[in-house]
N, C-alpha and C positions, 0 to 999 in steps of 0.2 A: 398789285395793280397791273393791268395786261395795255401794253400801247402799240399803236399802229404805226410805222414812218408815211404819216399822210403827204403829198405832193413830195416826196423824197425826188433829191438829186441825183441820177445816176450816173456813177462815175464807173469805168468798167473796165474789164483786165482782159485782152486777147490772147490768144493763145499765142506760143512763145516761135519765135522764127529767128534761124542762124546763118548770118550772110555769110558769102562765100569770100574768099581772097581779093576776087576783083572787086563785087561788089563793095567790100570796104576800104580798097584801093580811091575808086572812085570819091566816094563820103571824105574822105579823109585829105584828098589832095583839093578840093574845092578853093575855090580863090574866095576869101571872106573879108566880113567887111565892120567895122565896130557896131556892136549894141549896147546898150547899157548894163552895164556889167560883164561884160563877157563879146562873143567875137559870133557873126550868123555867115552862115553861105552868101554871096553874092546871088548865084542859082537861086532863083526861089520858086521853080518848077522843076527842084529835084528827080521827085517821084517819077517823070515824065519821060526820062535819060533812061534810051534803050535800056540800058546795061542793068538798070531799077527794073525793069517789067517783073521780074519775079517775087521781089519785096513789095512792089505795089499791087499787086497782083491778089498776098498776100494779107497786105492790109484792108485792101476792099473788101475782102471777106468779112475782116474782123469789124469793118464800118458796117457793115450790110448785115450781120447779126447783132450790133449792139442797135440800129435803124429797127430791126424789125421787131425786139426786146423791147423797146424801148418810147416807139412811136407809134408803131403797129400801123401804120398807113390802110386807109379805105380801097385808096387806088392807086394804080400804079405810080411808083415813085423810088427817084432811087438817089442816094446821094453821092457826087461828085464831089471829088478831092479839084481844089480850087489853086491852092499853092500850096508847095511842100518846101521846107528847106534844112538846111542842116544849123546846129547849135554846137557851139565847141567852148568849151567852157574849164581852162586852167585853174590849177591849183590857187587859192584866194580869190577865184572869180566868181559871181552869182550869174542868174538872172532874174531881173528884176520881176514886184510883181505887176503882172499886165491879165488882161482877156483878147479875147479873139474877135472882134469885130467883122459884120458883113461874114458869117461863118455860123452855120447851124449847130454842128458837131466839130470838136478840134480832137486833135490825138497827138500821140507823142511814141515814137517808137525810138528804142535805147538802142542804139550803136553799140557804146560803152560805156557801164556804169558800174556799180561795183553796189550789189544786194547791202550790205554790211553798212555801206558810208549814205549810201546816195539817197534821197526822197525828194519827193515833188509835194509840195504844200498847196492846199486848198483855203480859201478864206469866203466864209458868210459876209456880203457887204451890205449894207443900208444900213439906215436908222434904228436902233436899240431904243425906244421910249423909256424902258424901264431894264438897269444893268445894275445886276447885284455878281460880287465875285462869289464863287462855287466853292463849295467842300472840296470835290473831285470834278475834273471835267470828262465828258462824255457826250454823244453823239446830240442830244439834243444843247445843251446847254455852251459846249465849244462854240468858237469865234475861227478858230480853225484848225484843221485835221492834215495831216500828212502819211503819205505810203511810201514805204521802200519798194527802189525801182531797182531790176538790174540788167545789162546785157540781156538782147534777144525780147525783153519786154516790151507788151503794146498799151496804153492806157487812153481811152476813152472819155469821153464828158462833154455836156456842152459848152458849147464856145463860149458865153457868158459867167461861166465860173471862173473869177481869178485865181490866180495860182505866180509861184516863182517857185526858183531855186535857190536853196541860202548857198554861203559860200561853203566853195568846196574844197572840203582836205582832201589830202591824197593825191592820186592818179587823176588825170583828163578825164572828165565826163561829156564824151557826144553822143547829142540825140537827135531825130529824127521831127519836126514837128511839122503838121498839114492840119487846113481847112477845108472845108467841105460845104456844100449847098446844095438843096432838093432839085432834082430834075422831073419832071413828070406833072399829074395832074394833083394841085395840092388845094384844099380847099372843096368846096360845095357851091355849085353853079347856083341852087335852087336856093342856096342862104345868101347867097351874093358873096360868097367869097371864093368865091372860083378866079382859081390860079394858075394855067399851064405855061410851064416853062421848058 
């Protein structure tokens, strides 16, 4: 039997970027503040801090291709990173699972992770009518999926997919996370849903 991923979620891998000294001077000495399970920047317009223009710079790119992949816009439109902040996250710490509200596209760019230990998990949420357990799981019939993330890594997705970190063994895992929103003309005047922002 031949199947299609009809309305599939797109989750997406940017190409890999390696911060410099300072750069990760900066990420790392930030003044933080408790989350649940784990510790966030205080900053939470990161991205924005001179010293980031090259990392942000970078990830607009990778925003700006997975937007035009992915939504293919009519007319002109581009999306804005809204808040960016950093995540530090100790050995036995998580974070929790949450989504990104007020936020079209969210991402997550890895400081430092470690390929081997580290993943970021995705979860299907709503109503199951009907839940029988599986032989094997796999893309359609999972509740949820996980990717190995590491150093230099960017991941994409919309901001309504939940997601967390389980706890972490090993070494410190910090990452980089931001929200985004459309700027431009979104919508159609002529269907009555014209939208310029």
């Amino acid at each position: 039997m031949n199947f299609h991923g009809l309305f599939a979620t797109p989750v997406g891998f940017g190409e890999n970027y390696e911060l410099t000294e300072d750069e990760l001077a900066f990420i790392t000495e930030q003044e933080t503040r408790s989350n649940m399970g784990n510790t966030t920047s205080v900053n939470n317009k990161l991205l924005s801090h001179v010293s980031m223009g090259k990392l942000c710079d970078h990830i607009q790119t990778q925003i700006d291709a997975y937007f035009a992949a992915t939504f293919n816009p009519k007319y002109k439109v581009k999306l804005k990173i809204t808040q960016s902040w950093a995540n530090y996250t100790k050995e036995n710490q998580w974070h929790h699972k949450h989504a990104h509200p007020n936020s079209l596209v969210s991402g997550v760019f890895y400081v430092k992770a470690d390929k081997e230990k580290d993943k970021i998990f995705f979860y299907r949420d709503g109503y199951q009518q009907i839940k029988m357990p599986p032989k094997e799981w796999n893309a359609w019939n999972s509740e949820s999926w996980w990717f190995s993330v590491g150093t230099g890594e960017i991941i994409l997705f919309p901001s309504g997919l939940t997601h967390m970190v389980e706890t972490v063994k090993g070494e410190d895992r910090i990452s980089i996370s931001f929200n985004t929103f459309p700027k431009g003309y979104i919508g159609e005047d002529l269907d009555l849903t014209g939208l310029h922002l």
